[in-house]
N, C-alpha and C positions, 0 to 999 in steps of 0.2 A: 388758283395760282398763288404761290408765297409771297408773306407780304412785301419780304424784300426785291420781289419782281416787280410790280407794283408802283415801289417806289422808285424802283432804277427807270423804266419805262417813262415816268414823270418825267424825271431829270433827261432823261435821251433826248425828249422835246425841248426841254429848256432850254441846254447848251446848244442844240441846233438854233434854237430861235437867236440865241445872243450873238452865236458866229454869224447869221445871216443879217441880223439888224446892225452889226458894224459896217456893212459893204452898201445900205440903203441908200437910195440917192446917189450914187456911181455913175449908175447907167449901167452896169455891167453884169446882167442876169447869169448869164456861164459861168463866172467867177462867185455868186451872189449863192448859189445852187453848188455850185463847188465846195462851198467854204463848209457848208451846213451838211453836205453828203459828208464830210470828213468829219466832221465835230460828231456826229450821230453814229457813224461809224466806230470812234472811237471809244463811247463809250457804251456801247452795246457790247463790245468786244469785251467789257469788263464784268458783264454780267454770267451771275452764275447759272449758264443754262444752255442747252443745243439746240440754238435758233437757224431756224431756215429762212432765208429771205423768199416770201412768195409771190410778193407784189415789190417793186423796188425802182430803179431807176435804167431800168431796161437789161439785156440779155449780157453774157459773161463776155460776148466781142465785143460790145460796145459801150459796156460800161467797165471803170477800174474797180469798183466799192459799191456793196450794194447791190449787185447784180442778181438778179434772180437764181435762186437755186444756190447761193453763197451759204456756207455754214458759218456763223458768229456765234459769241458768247465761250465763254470759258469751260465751257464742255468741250472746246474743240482744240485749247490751248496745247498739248502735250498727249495727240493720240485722242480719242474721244471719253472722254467720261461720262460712262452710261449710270452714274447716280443722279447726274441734272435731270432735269424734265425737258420734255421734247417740245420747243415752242415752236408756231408758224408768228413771223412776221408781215407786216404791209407796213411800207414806208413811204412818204411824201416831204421828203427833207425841208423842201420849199412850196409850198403850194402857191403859187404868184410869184413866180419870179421875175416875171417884166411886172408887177407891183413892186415887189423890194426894190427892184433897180431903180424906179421913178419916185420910190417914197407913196405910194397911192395908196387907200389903207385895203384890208381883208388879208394882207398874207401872213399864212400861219406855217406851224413844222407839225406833219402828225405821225402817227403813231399809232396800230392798232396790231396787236396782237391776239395768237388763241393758241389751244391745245392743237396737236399736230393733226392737220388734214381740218381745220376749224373753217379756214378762210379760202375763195376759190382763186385758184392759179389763172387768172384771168386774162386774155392777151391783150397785148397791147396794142390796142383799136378804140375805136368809139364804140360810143352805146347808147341808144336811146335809154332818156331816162324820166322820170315822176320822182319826186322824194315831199313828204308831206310828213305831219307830226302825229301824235296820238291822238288829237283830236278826230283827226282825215281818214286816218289809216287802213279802216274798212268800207271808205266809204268813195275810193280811184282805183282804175284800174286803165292800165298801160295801154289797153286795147279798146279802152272806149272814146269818144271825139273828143278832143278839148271841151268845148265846150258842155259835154254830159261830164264829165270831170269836175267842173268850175262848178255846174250848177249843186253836184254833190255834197262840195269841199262846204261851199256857201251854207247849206242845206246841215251841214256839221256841224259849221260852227255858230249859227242859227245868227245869221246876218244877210245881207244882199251882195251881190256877187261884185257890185262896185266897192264892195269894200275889201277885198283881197286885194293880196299883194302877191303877183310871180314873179321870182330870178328867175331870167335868160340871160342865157351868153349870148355877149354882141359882135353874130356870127353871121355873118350873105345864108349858111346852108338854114338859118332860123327864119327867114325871110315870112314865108308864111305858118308858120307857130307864132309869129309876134301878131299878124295879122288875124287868128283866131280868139287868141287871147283880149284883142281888142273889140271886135266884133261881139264878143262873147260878156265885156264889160268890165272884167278885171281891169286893174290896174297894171302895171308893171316896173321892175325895175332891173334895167340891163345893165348890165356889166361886161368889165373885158377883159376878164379872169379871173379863176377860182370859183367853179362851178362845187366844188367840195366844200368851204366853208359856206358858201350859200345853201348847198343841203342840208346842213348841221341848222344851223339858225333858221331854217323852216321847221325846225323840232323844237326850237326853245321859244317858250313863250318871251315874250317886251322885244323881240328882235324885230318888229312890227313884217314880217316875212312868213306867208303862208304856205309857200309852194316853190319849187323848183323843177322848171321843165327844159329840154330839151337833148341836142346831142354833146356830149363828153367824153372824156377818158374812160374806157372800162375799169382800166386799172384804182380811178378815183372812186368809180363807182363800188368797188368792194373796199373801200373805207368809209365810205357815205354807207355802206348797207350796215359797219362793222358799230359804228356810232346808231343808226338806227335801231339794233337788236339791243342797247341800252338804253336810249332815251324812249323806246315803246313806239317810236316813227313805222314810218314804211317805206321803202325803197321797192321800186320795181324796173325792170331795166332790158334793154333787148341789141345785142349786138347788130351794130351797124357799120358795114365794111365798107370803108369811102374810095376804095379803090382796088388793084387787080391783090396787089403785094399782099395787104388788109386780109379780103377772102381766103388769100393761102395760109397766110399767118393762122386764120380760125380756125381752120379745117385743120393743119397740120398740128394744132393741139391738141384736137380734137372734139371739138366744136362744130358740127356739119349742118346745126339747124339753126338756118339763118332767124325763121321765125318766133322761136320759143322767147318766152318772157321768165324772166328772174327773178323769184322775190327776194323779201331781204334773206332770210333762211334757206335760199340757195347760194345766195352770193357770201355771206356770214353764218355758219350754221353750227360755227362752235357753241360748246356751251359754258365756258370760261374765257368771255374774252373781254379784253382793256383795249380802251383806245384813250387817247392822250394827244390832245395839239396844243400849239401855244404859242400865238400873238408874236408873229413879229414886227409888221406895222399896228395902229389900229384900225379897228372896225367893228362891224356890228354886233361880231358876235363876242371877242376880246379885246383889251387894251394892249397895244405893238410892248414892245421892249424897251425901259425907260433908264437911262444912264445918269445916274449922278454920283457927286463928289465920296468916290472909297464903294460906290457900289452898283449895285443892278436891280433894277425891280421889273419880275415876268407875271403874266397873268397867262393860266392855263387854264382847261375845260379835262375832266379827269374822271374818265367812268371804266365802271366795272358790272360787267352785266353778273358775274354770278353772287356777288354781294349786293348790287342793287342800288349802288351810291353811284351820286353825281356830284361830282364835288368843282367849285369854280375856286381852282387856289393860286394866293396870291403867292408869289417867293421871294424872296429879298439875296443876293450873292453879296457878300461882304468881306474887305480883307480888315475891317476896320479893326484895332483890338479890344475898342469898345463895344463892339457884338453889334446884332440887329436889335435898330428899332421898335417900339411895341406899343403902338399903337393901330386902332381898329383898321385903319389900313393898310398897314404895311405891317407888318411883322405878329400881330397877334393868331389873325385866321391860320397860319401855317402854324405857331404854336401850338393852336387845337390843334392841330389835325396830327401834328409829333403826339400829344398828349393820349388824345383818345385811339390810335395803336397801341398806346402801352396801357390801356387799358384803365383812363383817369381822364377825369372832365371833371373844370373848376366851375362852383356855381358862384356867378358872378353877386358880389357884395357879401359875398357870405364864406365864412372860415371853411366849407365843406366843400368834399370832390367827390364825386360822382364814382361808383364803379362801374365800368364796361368791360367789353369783351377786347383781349389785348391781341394783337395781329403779329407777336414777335416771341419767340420761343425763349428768349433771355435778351435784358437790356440791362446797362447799368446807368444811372442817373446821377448827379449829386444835388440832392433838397435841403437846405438850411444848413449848407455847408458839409453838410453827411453823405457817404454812398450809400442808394439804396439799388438793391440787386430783384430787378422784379423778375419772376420766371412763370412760365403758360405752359405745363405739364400738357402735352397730347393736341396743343395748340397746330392747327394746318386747314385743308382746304374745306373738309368735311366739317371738322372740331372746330367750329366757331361759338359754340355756347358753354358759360358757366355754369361749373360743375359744383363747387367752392372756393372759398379763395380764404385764403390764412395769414394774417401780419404778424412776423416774429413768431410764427406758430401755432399761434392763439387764432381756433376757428373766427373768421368773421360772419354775422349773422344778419345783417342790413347789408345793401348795398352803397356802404357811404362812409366815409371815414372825415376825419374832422384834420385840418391842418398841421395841428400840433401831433395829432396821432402817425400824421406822414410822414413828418420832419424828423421826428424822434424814431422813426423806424427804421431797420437795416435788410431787412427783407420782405416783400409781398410776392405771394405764392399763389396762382391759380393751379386750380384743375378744370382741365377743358373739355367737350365731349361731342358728342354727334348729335344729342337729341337738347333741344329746352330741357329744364329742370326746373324743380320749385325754389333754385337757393335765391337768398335774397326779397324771399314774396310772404 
């Protein structure tokens, strides 16, 4: 996927998360979930690409924005332009909206997209579910007791089972799952929504969260799978129809076996996909949306399965015209992260920067007061390794240039390719 999707995908989260953390402590979820359906909307609408919504905020009767099967993105502005790349989306503008309303922490805005046909058009029903991390992951299965599950997960991560931790939703229909899970010795820790970001932070290690079990949304569950297929988790999951409506709905998308089980690679089986959330109050797994004097500071969770990165970045919005802050918390991490796209990483105390692989086919910068024009010949989805790279002409032979050699430069030139190379070794 280009890197400028990428980055737009980032930002979609963010501006949701900021619209939704101004309506915080209201009381007013519809409006709260409103505000972030429209801030997300509008800038998806900006991206350059022919997005399908495939998971979203219900069907085209009943939803304004975002409704399933909605085309977005600027492939669709003026007739379709079939040069964009065909994207599938899944959106959860708010995840916890009666959190946002009450200020309670875990609500986040996500975001996961793939290549078309990547993610599955899943109805919108419940679903039994398991989500566990790469520790677990081969080691539960959806159809064995709770309790041979717990004794596994324990068994994985080579402790005793009283030392796990399970999210459940604190739901009447969980009644006995809570009761096996204690019989069984686990721990638990319930909650009363946002069974999504409880699946994510069962993936990341320091969230002290081992596991998440029970019934949810289907629809969250192929974002839970979509985060899974990059943190290396597991998701497994089995449509549960809680009433007459429910069974029609599955059947009529066709869906006719009630019993089958999903893993994450049925439910996410793209093979380029991003998912992006981000912190509207906080919680375990990010810090909510933090407002001060000239600015905004968001903390997001940022991956990408076919590059392999996870990235937890911080962002700073600023109208200030003294620019953002730069220090380790707030404003430097995101200057890596600018820097190393364009294919430069500073080694810290030292006059030299690092060459990488840059993610942007032309940037312009100004260093020491100078433009410098950097450009990534054959740079895209395949072309991620360097080829060579030239400053002002002059082959480079290391992978490293010295500051004064940046400063005083007006041009750096990669060549990019499909396979490693030996430049630089």
């Amino acid at each position: 996927m280009e890197s400028s999707l990428e980055i737009g995908f980032l930002r979609v989260t963010e501006k949701a998360a900021i619209a939704a953390a101004r309506t915080m402590g209201y009381g007013k979820r519809k409006f709260s979930d409103q505000v972030a359906v429209e801030s997300m909307r509008e800038e998806l609408g900006k991206m350059r690409m022919r997005g399908t919504v495939v998971i979203g905020e219900g069907e085209r009767d009943k939803a304004p924005m975002l409704y399933v099967g909605e085309k977005i993105g600027r492939g669709y502005t003026n007739g379709e332009d079939v040069s964009m790349p065909e994207i599938d989306i899944a959106v959860d503008p708010l995840e916890g909206t009666n959190l946002c309303a009450v200020g309670a922490p875990n609500a986040i805005a996500v975001l996961a997209a793939s290549e078309k046909s990547g993610l599955l058009h899943a109805p919108d029903i419940y679903m039994d579910k398991i989500v566990v991390g790469p520790t677990a992951a081969e080691h539960v299965n959806l159809d064995s007791s709770v309790h041979e599950n717990l004794h596994q997960m324990a068994e994985a991560y080579k402790r005793d089972v009283d030392e796990l931790t399970v999210v459940v939703l604190d739901r009447e229909r969980h009644h006995d799952l809570i009761s096996q899970i204690r019989d069984a010795g686990a721990r638990i820790k319930l909650i009363s929504d946002g069974d999504l970001s409880a699946g994510i932070a069962a993936a990341v290690r320091g969230t002290g969260v081992h596991c998440s079990m029970g019934i949810g949304g289907a629809p969250e569950g192929v974002l839970t799978a979509a985060a899974m297929r990059c943190l290396r988790g597991r998701m497994q999951g089995r449509l549960r129809p809680l009433e007459k409506w429910q069974e029609d709905r599955m059947k009529s998308m066709g869906f006719d076996d009630a019993t089958k089980v999903y893993d994450t690679d049925d439910l996410a089986a793209g093979n380029d996909i991003i998912f992006s959330a981000t912190g509207v109050t906080d919680g375990d797994l990010l810090r909510g949306v933090r407002f001060f004097g000239g600015g905004i500071r968001v903390s997001s969770l940022f991956m990408s399965l076919k590059t392999g990165t996870i990235r937890f970045v911080d962002t700073i919005y600023t109208d200030l015209p003294s620019g953002v802050p730069g220090n380790d918390d707030g404003g430097t991490m995101g200057a890596w992260y600018v820097l190393a796209t364009l294919g430069l990483y500073p080694v810290a105390g030292s006059d030299l920067w690092i060459i990488g692989a840059p993610r942007f086919p032309k940037a312009r910068i100004v260093v020491g007061g100078r433009e410098l024009l950097i450009e990534a010949d054959g740079v895209g989805n395949s072309a991620q390794y360097v080829q060579a790279v030239e400053l002002d002409g002059v082959p480079l032979d290391v992978p490293q240039l010295t500051h004064a050699q940046l400063t005083g430069a007006s041009h750096l030139r990669f060549v990019m390719g499909d396979e490693p190379s030996r430049w630089g070794r």
